[in-house]
C-alpha positions as CSV (number, residue, x, y, z in Angstrom):
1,X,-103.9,-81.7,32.5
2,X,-105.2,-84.8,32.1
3,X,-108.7,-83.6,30.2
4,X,-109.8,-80.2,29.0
5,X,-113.4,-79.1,29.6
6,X,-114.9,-75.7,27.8
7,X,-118.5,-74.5,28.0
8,X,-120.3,-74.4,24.3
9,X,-119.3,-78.2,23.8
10,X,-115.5,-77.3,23.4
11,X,-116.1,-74.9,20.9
12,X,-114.1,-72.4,21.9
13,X,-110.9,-74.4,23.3
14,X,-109.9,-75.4,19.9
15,X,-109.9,-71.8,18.7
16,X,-108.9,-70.3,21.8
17,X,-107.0,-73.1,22.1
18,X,-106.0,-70.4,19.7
19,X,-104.2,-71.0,17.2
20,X,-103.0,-71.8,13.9
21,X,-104.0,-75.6,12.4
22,X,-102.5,-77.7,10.5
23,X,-105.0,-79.5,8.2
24,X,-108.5,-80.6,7.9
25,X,-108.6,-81.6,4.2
26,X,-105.3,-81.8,2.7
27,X,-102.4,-84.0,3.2
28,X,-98.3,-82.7,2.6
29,X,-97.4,-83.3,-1.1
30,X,-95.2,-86.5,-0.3
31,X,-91.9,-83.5,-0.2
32,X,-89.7,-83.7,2.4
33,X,-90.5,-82.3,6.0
34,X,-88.2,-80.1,7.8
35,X,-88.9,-78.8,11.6
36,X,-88.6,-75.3,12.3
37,X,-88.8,-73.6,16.0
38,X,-92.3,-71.7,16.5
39,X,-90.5,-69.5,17.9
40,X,-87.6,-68.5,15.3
41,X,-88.7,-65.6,12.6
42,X,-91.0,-67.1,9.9
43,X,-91.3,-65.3,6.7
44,X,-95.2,-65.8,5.8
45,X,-94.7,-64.4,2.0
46,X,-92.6,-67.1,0.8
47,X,-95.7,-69.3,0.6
48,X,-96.8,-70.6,-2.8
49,X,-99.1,-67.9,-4.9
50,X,-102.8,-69.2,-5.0
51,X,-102.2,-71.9,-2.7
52,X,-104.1,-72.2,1.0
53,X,-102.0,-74.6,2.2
54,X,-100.3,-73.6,5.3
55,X,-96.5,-73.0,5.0
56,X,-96.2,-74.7,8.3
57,X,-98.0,-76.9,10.7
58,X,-98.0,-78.9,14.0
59,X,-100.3,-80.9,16.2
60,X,-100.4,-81.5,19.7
61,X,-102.3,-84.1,21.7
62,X,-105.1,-82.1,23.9
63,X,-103.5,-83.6,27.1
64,X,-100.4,-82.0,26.3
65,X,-102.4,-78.3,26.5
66,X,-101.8,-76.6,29.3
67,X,-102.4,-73.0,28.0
68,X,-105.3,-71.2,26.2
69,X,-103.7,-68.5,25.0
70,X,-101.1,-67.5,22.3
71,X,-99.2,-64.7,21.1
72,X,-96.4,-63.9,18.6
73,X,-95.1,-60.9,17.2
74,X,-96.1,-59.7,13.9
75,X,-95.3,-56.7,11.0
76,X,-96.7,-56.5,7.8
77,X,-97.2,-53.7,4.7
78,X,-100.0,-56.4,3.3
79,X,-103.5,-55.6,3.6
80,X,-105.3,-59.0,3.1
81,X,-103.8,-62.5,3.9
82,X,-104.3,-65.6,6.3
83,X,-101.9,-64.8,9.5
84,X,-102.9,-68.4,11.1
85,X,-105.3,-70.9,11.5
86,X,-106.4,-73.9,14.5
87,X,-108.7,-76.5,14.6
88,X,-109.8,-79.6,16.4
89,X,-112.1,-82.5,15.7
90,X,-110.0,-82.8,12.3
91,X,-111.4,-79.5,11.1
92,X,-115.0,-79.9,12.4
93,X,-114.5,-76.9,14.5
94,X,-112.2,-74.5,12.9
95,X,-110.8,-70.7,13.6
96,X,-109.2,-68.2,11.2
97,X,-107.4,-65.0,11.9
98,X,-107.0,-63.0,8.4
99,X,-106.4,-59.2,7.8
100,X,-108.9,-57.4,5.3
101,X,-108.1,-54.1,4.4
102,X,-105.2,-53.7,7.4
103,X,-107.7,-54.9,10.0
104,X,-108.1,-58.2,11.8
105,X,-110.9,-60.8,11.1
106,X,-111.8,-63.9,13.0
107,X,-113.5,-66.6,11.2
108,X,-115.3,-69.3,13.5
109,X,-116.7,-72.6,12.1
110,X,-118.6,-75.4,14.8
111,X,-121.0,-77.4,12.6
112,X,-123.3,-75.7,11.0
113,X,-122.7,-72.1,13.4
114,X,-120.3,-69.8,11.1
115,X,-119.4,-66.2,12.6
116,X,-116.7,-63.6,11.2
117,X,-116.0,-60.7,13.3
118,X,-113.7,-58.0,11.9
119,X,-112.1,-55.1,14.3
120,X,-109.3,-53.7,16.4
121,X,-106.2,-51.8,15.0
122,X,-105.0,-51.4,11.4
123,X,-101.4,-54.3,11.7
124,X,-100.2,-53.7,8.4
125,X,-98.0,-50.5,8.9
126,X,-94.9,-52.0,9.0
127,X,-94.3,-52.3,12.4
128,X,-93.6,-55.2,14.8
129,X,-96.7,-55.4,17.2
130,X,-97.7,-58.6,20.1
131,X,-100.6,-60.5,18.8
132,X,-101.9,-62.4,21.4
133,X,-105.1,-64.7,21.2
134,X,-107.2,-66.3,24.1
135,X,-110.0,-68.1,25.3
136,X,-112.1,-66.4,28.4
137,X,-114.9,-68.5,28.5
138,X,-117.8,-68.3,25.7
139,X,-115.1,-65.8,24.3
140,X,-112.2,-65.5,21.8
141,X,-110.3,-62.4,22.8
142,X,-107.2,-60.3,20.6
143,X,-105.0,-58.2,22.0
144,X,-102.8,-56.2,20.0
145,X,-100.1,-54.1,22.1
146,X,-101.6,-55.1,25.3
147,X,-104.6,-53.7,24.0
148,X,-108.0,-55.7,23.7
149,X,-108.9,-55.3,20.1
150,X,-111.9,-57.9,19.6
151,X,-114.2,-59.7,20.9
152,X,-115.9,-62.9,19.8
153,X,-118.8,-64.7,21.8
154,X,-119.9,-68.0,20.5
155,X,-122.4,-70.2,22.9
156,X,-123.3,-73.5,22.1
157,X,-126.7,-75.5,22.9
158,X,-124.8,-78.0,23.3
159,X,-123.9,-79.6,27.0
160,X,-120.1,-79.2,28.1
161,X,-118.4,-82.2,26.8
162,X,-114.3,-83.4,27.2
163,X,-112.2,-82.6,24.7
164,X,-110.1,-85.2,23.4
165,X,-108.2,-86.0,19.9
166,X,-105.6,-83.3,18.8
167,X,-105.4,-79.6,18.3
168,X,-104.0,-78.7,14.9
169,X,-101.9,-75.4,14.4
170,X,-100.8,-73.9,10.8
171,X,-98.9,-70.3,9.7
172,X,-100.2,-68.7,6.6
173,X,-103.1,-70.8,5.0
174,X,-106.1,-72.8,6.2
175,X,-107.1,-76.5,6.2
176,X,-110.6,-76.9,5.8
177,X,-112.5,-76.3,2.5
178,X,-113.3,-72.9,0.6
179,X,-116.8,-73.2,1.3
180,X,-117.1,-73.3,5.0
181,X,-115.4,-69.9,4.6
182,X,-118.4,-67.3,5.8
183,X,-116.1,-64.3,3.5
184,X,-113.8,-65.0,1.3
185,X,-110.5,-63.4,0.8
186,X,-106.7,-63.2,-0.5
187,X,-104.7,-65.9,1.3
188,X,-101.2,-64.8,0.9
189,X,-99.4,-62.9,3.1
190,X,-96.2,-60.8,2.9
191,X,-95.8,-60.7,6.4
192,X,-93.1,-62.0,9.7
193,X,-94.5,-63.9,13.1
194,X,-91.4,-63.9,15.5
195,X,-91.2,-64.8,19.3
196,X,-94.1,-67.2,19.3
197,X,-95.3,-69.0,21.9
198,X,-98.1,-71.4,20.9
199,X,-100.3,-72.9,23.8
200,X,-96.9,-73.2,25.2
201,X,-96.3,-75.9,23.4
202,X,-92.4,-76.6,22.3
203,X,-93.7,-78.9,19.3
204,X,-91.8,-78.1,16.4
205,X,-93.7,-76.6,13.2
206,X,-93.3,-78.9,9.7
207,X,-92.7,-77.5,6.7
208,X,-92.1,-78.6,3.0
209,X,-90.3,-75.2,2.1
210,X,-87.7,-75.8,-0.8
211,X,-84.3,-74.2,0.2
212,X,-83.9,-71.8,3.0
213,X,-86.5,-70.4,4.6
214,X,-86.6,-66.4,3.4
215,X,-85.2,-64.1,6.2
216,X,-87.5,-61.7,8.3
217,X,-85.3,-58.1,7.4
218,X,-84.4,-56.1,9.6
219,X,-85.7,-53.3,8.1
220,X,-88.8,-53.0,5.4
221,X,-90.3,-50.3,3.6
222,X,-93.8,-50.2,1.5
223,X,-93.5,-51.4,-2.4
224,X,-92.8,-54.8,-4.6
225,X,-89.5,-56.1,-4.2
226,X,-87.7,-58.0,-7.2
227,X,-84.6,-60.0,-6.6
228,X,-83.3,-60.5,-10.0
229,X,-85.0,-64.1,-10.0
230,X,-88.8,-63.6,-11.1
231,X,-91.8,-61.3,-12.2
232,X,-95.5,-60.9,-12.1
233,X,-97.8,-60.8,-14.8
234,X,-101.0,-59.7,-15.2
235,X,-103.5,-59.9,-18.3
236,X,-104.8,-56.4,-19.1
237,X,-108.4,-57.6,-18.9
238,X,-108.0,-57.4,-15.1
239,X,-106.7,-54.1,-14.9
240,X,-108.4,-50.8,-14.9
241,X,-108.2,-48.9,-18.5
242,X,-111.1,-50.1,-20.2
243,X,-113.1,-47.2,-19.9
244,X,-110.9,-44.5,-22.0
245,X,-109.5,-44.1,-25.2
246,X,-108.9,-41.1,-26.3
247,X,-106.7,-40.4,-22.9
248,X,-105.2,-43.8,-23.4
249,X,-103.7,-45.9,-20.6
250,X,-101.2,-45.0,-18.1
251,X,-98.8,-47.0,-15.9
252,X,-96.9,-45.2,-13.6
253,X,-93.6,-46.9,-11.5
254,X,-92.3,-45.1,-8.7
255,X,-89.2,-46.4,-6.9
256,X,-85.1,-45.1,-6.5
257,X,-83.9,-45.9,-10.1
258,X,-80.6,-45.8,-9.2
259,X,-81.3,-49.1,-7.0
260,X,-82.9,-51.1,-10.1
261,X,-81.3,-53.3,-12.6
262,X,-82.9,-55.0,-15.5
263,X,-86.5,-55.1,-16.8
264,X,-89.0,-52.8,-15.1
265,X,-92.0,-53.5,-17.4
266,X,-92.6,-55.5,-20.7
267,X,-96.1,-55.4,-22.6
268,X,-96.7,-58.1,-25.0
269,X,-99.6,-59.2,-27.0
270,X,-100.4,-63.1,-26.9
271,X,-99.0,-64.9,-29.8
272,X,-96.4,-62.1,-30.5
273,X,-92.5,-63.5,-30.1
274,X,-91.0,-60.1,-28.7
275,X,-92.8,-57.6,-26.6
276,X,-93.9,-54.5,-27.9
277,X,-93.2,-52.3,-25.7
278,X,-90.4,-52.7,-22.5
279,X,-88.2,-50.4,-20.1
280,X,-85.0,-51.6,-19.3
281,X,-82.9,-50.1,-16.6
282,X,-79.0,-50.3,-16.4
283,X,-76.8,-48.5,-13.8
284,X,-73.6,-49.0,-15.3
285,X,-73.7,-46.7,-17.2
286,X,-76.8,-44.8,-15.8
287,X,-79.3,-45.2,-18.5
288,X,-83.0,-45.9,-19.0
289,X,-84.3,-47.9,-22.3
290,X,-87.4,-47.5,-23.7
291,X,-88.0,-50.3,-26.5
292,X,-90.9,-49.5,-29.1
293,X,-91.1,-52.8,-31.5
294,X,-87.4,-53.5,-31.4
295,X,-86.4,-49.3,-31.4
296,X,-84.5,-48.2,-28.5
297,X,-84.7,-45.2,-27.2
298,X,-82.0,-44.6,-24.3
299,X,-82.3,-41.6,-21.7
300,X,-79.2,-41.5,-19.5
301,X,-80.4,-39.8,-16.3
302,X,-82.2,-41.4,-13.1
303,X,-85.9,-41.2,-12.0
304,X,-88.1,-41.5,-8.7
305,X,-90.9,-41.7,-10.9
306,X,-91.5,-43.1,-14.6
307,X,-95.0,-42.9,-16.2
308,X,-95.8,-44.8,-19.7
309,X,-98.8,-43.3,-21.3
310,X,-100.1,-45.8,-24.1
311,X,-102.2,-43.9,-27.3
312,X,-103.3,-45.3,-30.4
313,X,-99.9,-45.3,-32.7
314,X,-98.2,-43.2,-29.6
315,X,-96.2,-43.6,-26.7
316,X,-95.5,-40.9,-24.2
317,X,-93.2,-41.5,-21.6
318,X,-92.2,-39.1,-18.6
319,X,-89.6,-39.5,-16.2
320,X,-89.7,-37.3,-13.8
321,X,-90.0,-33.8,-15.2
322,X,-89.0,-35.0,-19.0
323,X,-91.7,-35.7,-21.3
324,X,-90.7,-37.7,-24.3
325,X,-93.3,-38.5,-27.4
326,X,-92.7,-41.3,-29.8
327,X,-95.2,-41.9,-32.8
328,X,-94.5,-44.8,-34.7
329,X,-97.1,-45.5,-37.6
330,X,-96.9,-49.2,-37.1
331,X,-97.4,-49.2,-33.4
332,X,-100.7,-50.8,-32.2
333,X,-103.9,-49.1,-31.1
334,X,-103.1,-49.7,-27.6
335,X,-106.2,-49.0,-26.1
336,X,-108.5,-51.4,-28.3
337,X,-105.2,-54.1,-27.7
338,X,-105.2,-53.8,-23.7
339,X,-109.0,-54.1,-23.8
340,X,-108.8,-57.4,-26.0
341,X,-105.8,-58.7,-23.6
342,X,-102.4,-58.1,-23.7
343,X,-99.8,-59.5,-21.2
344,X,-98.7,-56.5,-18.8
345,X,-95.3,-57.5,-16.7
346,X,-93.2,-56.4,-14.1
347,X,-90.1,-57.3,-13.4
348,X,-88.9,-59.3,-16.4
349,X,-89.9,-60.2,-20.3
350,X,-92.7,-62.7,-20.4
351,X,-92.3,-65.9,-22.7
352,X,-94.7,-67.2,-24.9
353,X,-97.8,-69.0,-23.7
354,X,-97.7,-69.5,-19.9
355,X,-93.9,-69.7,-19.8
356,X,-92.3,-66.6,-18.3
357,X,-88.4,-67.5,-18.5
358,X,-86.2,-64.4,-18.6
359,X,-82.4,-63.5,-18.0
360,X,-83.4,-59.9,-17.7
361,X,-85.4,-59.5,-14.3
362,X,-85.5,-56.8,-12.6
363,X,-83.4,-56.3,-9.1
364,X,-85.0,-53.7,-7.0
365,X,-87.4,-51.8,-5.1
366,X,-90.9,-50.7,-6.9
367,X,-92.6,-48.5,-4.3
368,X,-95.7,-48.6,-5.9
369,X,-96.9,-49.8,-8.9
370,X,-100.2,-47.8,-10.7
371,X,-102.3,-48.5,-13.6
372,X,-105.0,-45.0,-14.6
373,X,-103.8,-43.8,-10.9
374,X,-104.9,-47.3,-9.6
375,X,-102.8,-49.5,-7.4
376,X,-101.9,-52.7,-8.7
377,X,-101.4,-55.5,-5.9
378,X,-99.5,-58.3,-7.1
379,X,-100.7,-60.9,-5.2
380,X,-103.9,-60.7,-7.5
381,X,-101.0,-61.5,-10.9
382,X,-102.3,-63.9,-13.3
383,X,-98.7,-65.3,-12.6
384,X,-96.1,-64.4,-10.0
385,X,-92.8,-65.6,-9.2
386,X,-92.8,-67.1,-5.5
387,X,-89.1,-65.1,-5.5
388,X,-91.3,-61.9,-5.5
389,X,-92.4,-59.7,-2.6
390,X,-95.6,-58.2,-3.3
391,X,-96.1,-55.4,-0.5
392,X,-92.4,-55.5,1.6
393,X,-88.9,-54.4,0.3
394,X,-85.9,-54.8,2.3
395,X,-84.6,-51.3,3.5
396,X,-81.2,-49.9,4.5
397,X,-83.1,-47.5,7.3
């Protein structure tokens, strides 16, 4: 095609144009790029924590386009994240597809029109399903399974015009600024596109990824999966338990024990060398450790679920159907402690200040992680490894 011509002043060929863009306001750090296929499995949750740079990006001449439409196949356990972003005009008109709460949302920026439109299936229940992404005149359209999910209509005042320039595509973050967002959300995303097919374009995607890219496994299963390389921490000031203190604070683990090796949990108060309280598992022998200010206390049996209650000067801990009490005269008033801040980690001992150097991380599956019967996400850690799956582990079924 020598020129490409779309009602609403090109508005929605860039989106429709659909898909993912490389980068409106940022430039790549200066690292080495490497090309990967669009079409080979891309592992979205290997992407930097906090960061809204896209792992990957291309751009395509708009002569080049000869399709509208996209579609790739996705799977996720993550409720909120940026699945992929296009633009053209350098960013001046922009499109967004995120998941909030399981569900798809489009975000559409042209000057100074912003629309977000949020519908269609739950996508994050583990299974693969086609994404596909068009434009049908004054209208973006998703499909998911061959089946249309949403519908966005966007009209412009302004007269047709040619567009000319570049479409720019990008996987897993956006590349205009936090405020021309209309909603903001949680950028990261533990998630897999395979069997792309971008505006049928065979460009190559660039990425700055370090190492290997992460595989897309086979098969997944909900929870928070620790290779024996990282952890997540999280200041207790973030997390529920400020409300009680009489019934103290529980933290409840659930997850195959005897598939975990290392540290489960750590809680340390800022300033303090040692932690004052960890669990340590170890497989060989069987055995769980409870440490209480430098007293171990070992159970040797296996659980599917563990539960820490923290008390002023007491500890209860329950695995499974055993109940175990410790009271120690010089352990803290937990309660007052978590409310002032204390460092809460899983997965490995934190270090002092803000480094978090261990040789004792966990390797395992943590199906779900709780704090007072409250799910803790880990992609909203005051620090987490990029090793570190938040909402995927890799499964033998």
């Amino acid at each position: 095609m020598g020129s490409l011509k779309t009602m609403s002043g090109g508005l929605l060929l860039g989106f429709c144009l659909t898909l993912l863009g490389w980068g409106a306001e940022g430039q790549w750090n200066g690292r080495p790029k490497k090309e990967i296929s669009g079409s080979s499995p891309i592992n979205l949750g290997q992407q930097q924590r906090g960061t809204w740079w896209p792992l990957m990006q291309t751009r395509e001449n708009l002569t080049e386009v000869k399709s509208i439409k996209s579609m790739f196949q996705f799977r996720t356990f993550d409720p909120e994240g940026v699945v992929f972003y296009g633009d053209t005009k350098e960013g001046e008109d922009w499109f967004v597809l995120i998941l909030r709460n399981g569900i798809p949302e489009m975000q559409i920026g042209k000057a100074d029109i912003l629309v977000s439109v949020q519908g269609g299936p739950k996508l994050n229940d583990g299974k693969w399903h086609l994404v596909e992404i068009s434009s049908q005149g004054d209208f973006v359209v998703l499909e998911v399974d061959g089946q249309k999910g949403l519908v966005v209509g966007l009209k412009s005042k302004e007269t047709m015009e040619v567009l000319t320039g570049q479409i720019r595509l990008a996987l897993g973050g956006i590349l205009v600024s936090l405020d021309k967002l209309l909603l903001p959300f949680q950028p990261e995303m533990d998630g897999c596109i395979r069997k792309g097919n971008w505006l049928n374009l065979s460009t190559p995607w660039e990425t700055e990824l370090i190492g290997e890219p992460w595989p897309c496994y086979q098969n997944i299963q909900p929870g928070s999966y620790f290779p024996g390389a990282g952890l997540a921490a999280f200041n207790t000031t973030d997390l529920p338990g400020h409300q009680t203190e009489e019934g103290g604070v529980t933290i409840d683990i659930h997850g195959d024990s005897t598939k975990m090796e290392g540290t489960v949990l750590s809680l340390k108060t800022p300033g303090q060398e040692l932690p004052t309280v960890t669990v340590k598992i170890n497989n060989n022998p069987k055995k769980v450790i409870l440490t209480i200010l430098k007293r171990d206390t070992i159970t040797e049996q296996s659980f599917g679920k563990l539960s820490l209650t923290l008390l002023k000067n007491q500890v209860n801990m329950d695995i499974d159907d055993t109940h175990l009490t410790f009271e120690i005269d010089s352990i803290p008033d937990f309660p007052r402690h978590w409310k002032e801040g204390m460092i809460l980690a899983f997965g490995g001992l934190p270090g002092d200040g803000v480094s978090y150097s261990s040789i004792e991380y966990l390797k395992g599956c943590l199906e779900k992680i709780q704090v007072q019967g409250q799910d803790v996400d880990l992609d909203r850690a005051l620090y987490k490894d990029l090793s570190v799956s938040s909402h995927s582990c890799p499964s033998e079924v």
